[in-house]
C-alpha positions as CSV (number, residue, x, y, z in Angstrom):
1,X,-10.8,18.7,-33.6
2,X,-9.3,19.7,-30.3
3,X,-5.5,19.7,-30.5
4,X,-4.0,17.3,-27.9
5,X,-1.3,19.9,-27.3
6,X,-3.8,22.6,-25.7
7,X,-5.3,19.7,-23.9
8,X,-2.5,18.2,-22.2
9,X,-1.4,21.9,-21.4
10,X,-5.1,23.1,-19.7
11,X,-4.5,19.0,-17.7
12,X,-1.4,21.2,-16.4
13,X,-3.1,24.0,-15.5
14,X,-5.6,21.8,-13.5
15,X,-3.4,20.0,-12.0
16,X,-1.4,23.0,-10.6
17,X,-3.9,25.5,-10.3
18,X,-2.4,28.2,-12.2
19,X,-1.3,29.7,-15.6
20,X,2.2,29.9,-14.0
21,X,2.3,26.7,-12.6
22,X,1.3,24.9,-15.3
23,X,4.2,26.8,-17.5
24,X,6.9,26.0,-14.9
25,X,5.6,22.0,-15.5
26,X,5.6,22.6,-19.1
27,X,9.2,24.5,-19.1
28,X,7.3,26.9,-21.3
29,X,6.1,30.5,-21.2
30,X,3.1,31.9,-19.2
31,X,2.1,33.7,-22.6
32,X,2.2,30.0,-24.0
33,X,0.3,28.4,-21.8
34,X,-2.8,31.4,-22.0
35,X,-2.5,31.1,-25.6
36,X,-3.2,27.6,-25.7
37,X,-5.7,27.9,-23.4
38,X,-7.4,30.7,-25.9
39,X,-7.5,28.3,-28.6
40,X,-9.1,25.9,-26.3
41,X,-11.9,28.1,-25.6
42,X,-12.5,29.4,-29.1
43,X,-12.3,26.0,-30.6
44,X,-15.0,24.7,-28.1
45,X,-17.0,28.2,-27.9
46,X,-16.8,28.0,-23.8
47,X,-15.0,29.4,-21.0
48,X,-13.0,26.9,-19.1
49,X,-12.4,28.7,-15.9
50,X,-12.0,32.0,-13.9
51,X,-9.2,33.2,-12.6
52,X,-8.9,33.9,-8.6
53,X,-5.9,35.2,-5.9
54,X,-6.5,31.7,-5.1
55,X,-5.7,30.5,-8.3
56,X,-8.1,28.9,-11.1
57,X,-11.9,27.7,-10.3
58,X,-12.9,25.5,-13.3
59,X,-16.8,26.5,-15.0
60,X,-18.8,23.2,-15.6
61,X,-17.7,23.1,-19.3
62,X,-14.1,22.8,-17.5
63,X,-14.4,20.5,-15.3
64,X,-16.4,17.9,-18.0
65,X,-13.0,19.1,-20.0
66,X,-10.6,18.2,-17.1
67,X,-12.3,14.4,-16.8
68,X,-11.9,13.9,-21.0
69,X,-7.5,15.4,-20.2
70,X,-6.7,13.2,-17.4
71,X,-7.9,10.2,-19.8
72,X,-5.7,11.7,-22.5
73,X,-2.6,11.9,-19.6
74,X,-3.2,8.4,-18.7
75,X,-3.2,6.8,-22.6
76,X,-0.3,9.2,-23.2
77,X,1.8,7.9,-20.2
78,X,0.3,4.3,-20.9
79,X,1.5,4.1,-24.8
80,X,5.4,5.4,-23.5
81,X,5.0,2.3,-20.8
82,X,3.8,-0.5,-23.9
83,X,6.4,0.6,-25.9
84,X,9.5,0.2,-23.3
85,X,8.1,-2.4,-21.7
86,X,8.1,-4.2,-25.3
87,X,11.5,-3.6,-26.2
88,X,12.3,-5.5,-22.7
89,X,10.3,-8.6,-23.7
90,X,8.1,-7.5,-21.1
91,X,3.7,-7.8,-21.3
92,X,2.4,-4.1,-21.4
93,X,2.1,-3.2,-17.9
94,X,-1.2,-3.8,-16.0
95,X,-2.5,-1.6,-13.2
96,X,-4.9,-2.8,-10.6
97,X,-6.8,-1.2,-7.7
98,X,-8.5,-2.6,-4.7
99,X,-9.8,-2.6,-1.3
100,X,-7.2,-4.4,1.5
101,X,-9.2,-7.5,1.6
102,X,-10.5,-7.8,-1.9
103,X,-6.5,-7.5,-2.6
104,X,-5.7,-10.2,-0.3
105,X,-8.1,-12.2,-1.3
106,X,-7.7,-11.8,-4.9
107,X,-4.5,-10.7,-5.9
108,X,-2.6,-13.8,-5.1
109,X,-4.4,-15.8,-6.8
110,X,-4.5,-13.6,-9.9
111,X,-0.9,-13.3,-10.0
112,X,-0.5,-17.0,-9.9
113,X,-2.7,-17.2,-13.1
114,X,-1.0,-14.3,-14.8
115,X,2.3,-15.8,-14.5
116,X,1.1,-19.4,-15.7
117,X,0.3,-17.8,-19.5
118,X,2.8,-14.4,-19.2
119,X,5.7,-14.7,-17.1
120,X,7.6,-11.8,-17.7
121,X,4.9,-8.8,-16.9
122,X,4.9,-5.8,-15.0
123,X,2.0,-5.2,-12.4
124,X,1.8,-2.0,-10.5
125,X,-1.1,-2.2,-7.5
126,X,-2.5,0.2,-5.5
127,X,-5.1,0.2,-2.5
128,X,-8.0,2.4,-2.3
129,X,-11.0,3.0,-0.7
130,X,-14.7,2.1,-2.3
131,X,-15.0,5.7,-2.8
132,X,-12.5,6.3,-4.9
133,X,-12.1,3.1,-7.3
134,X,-15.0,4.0,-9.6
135,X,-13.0,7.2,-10.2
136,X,-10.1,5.8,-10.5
137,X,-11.3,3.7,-13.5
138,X,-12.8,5.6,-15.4
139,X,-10.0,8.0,-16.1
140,X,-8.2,5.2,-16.7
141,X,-5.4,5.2,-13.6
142,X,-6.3,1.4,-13.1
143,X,-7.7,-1.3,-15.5
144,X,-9.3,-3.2,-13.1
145,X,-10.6,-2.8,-9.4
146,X,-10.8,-5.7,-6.9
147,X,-13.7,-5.0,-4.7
148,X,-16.5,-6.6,-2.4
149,X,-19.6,-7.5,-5.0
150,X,-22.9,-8.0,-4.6
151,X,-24.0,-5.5,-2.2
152,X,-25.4,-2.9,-4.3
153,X,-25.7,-2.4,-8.5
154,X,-22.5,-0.6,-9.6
155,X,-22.9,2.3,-12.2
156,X,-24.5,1.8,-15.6
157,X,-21.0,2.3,-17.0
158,X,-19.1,0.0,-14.7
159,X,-19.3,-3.8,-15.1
160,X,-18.8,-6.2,-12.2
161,X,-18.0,-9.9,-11.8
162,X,-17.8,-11.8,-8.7
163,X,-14.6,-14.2,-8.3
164,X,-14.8,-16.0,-5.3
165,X,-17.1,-15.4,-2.0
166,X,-15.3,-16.2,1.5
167,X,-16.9,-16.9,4.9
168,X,-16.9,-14.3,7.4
169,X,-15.5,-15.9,11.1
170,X,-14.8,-13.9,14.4
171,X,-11.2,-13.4,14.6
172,X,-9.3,-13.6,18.2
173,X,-5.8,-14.0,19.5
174,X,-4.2,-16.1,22.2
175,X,-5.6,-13.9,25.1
176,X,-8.8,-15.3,23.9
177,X,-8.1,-19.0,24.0
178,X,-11.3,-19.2,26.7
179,X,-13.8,-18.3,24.1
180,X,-15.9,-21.0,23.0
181,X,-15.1,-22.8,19.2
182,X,-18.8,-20.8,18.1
183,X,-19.9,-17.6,18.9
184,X,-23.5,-15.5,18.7
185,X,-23.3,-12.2,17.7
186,X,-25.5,-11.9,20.7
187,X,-22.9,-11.9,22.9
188,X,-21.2,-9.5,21.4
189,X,-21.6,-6.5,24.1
190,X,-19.0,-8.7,26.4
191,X,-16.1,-8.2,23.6
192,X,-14.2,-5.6,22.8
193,X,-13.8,-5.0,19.6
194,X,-11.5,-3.6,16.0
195,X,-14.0,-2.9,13.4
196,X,-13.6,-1.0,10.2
197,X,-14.3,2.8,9.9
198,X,-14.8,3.2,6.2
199,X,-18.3,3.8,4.9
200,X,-17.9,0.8,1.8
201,X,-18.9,-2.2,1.1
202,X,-16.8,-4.2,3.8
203,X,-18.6,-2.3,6.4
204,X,-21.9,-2.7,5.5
205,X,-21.8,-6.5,5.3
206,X,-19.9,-6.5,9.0
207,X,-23.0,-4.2,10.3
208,X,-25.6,-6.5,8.7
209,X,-24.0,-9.7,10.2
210,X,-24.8,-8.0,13.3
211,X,-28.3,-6.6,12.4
212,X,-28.8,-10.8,11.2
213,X,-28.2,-11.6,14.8
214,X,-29.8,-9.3,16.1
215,X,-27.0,-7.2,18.4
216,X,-26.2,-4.0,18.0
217,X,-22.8,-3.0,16.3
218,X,-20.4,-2.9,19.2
219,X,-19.6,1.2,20.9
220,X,-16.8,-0.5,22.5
221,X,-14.8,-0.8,19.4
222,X,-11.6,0.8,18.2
223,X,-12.3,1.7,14.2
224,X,-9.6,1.2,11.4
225,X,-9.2,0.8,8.1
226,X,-5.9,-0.9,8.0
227,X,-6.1,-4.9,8.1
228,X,-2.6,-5.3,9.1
229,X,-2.8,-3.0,12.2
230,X,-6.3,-4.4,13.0
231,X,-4.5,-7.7,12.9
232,X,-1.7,-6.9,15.0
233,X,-4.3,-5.0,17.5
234,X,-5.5,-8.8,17.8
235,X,-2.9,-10.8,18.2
236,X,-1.5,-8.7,20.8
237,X,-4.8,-7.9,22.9
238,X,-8.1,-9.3,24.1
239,X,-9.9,-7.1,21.5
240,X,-11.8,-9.1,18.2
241,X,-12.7,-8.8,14.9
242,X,-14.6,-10.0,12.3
243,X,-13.0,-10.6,9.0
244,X,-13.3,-12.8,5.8
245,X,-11.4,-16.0,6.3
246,X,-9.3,-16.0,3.6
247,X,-7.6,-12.0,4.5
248,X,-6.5,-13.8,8.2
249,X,-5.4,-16.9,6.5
250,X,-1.6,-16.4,6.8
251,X,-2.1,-15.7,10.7
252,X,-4.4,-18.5,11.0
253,X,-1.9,-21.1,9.2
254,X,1.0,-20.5,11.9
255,X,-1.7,-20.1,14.9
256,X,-1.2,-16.7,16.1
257,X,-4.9,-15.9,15.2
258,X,-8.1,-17.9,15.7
259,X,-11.0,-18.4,13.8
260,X,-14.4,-18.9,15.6
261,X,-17.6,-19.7,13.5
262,X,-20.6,-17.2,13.6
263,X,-23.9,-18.6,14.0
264,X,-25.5,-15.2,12.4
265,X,-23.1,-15.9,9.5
266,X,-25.8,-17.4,6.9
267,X,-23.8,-15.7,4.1
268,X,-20.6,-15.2,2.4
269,X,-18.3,-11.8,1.3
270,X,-18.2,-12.1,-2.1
271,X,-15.5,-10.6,-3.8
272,X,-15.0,-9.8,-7.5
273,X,-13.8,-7.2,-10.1
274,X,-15.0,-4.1,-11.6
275,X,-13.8,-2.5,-14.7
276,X,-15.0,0.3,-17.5
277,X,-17.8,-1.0,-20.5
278,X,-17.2,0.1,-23.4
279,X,-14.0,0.4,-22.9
280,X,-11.1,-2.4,-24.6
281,X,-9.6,-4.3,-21.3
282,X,-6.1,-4.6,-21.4
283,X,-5.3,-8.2,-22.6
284,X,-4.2,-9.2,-19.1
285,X,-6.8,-8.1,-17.3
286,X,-9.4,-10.1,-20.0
287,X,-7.3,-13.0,-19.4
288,X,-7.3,-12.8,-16.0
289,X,-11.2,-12.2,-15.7
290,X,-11.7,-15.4,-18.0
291,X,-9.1,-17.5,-15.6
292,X,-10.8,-16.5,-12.2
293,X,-14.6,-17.0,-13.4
294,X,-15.7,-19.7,-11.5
């Protein structure tokens, strides 16, 4: 059996490149650390990296080791969090990742159902790109992921649920009071636009409401990532976007933003979780799954 010891120590050495590094994280000596790192190799008959002037380059049979340590980090640093937050009275604390508008969208409400059954819990959230959610799960950083489903089968490992779905509108601010109360995507060469840059799921469903109405995705457009900013752009300007109701809903509600109709829009961003099979789910996140099913 691999000794947890050595394995948290070569997680060091990953995570700072170097035999020194890793003992300066450790508070321990260099000869330490290489030592442990010996026993690593002879207990799994395998070198684990080479060593550079640039510091360490993991072999294969390191970097499949490096996956299996952060998992180790994680349940380490996640047992120490059960065990204050239980001598506080406190739910063991649940992480969840996202996309902007999957959060928006979902996270309210989750929180509202979490607090019904557990009212004194701890929820730490972070937002992330498509790209790097999967990741994210499966060495255990977050327990669940809150993305846009149903575009494409996730990975055989990764189950996915959809939560809710949310009509997609064209989004404009007071400078664009003229514009009619529906809109054709055909007519969308005359706009100027804020669309988002990142190649995920919330793109491709913007480009194929285009491709549905037959227009081509908009040159004239200022690309970004950031829903707030891309908010603020259209409030402020005569530029448009196209978003899911439900992420403009607190602009809508006090009319600083508009929502048009699109005629192309025959169907709905459908949003949802993602999380690890195989794998226990933290008893909030199961909850929370079993609240939000529809």
């Amino acid at each position: 059996m691999i000794d947890p010891r050595a394995l948290r120590t070569f997680h060091q050495v990953c995570q700072t490149g170097s035999i020194s590094g890793a003992a300066r994280s450790l508070n321990i000596s260099q000869p330490s650390v290489s030592a442990a790192i010996a026993q690593l190799e002879t207990r799994l008959g395998a070198k684990l990296f080479e060593r550079t002037r640039a510091g360490i380059v993991l072999t294969p049979a390191g970097e499949a080791l490096e996956a299996r340590a952060r998992m180790l980090d994680h349940l380490l640093r996640d047992a120490e969090h059960e065990v204050i937050a239980a001598q506080k009275g406190l739910a063991a604390p649940l992480r969840v990742g996202g996309t902007p508008g999957a959060l928006v969208s979902l996270l309210p409400r989750a929180l509202a159902v979490m607090e019904a059954h557990q009212p004194h819990l701890t929820l730490n959230v972070l937002e992330r790109p498509d790209r790097e959610l999967i990741a994210m799960l499966r060495d255990g950083e977050i327990d669940l992921a809150f993305v846009t489903t149903a575009i494409e089968a996730p990975p055989a490992d990764i189950g996915e649920q959809t939560l809710g779905r949310d009509p997609f509108a064209l989004i404009v601010g007071k400078a664009n009071n003229s514009l009619p109360d529906h809109f054709s995507l055909k007519d969308a060469a005359r706009l100027r636009w804020v669309l988002p840059e990142a190649q995920g799921a919330f793109r491709r469903q913007v480009d194929a409401l285009f491709l549905a109405g037959g227009a081509a995705v908009p040159s004239d457009a200022i690309r970004c990532d950031s829903l707030l900013t891309t908010k603020a752009i259209v409030r402020g300007s005569t530029r448009v976007t196209i978003l899911p109701m439900q992420v403009a809903a607190a602009e809508l509600s006090i009319g600083v933003l508009r929502a048009i109709p699109l005629r192309e829009a025959s169907f709905e961003r459908s949003i949802g979780a993602r999380w690890v099979k195989g794998r226990p789910l933290h008893p909030l996140a199961a909850r929370l799954l079993e609240q939000l099913t529809p």
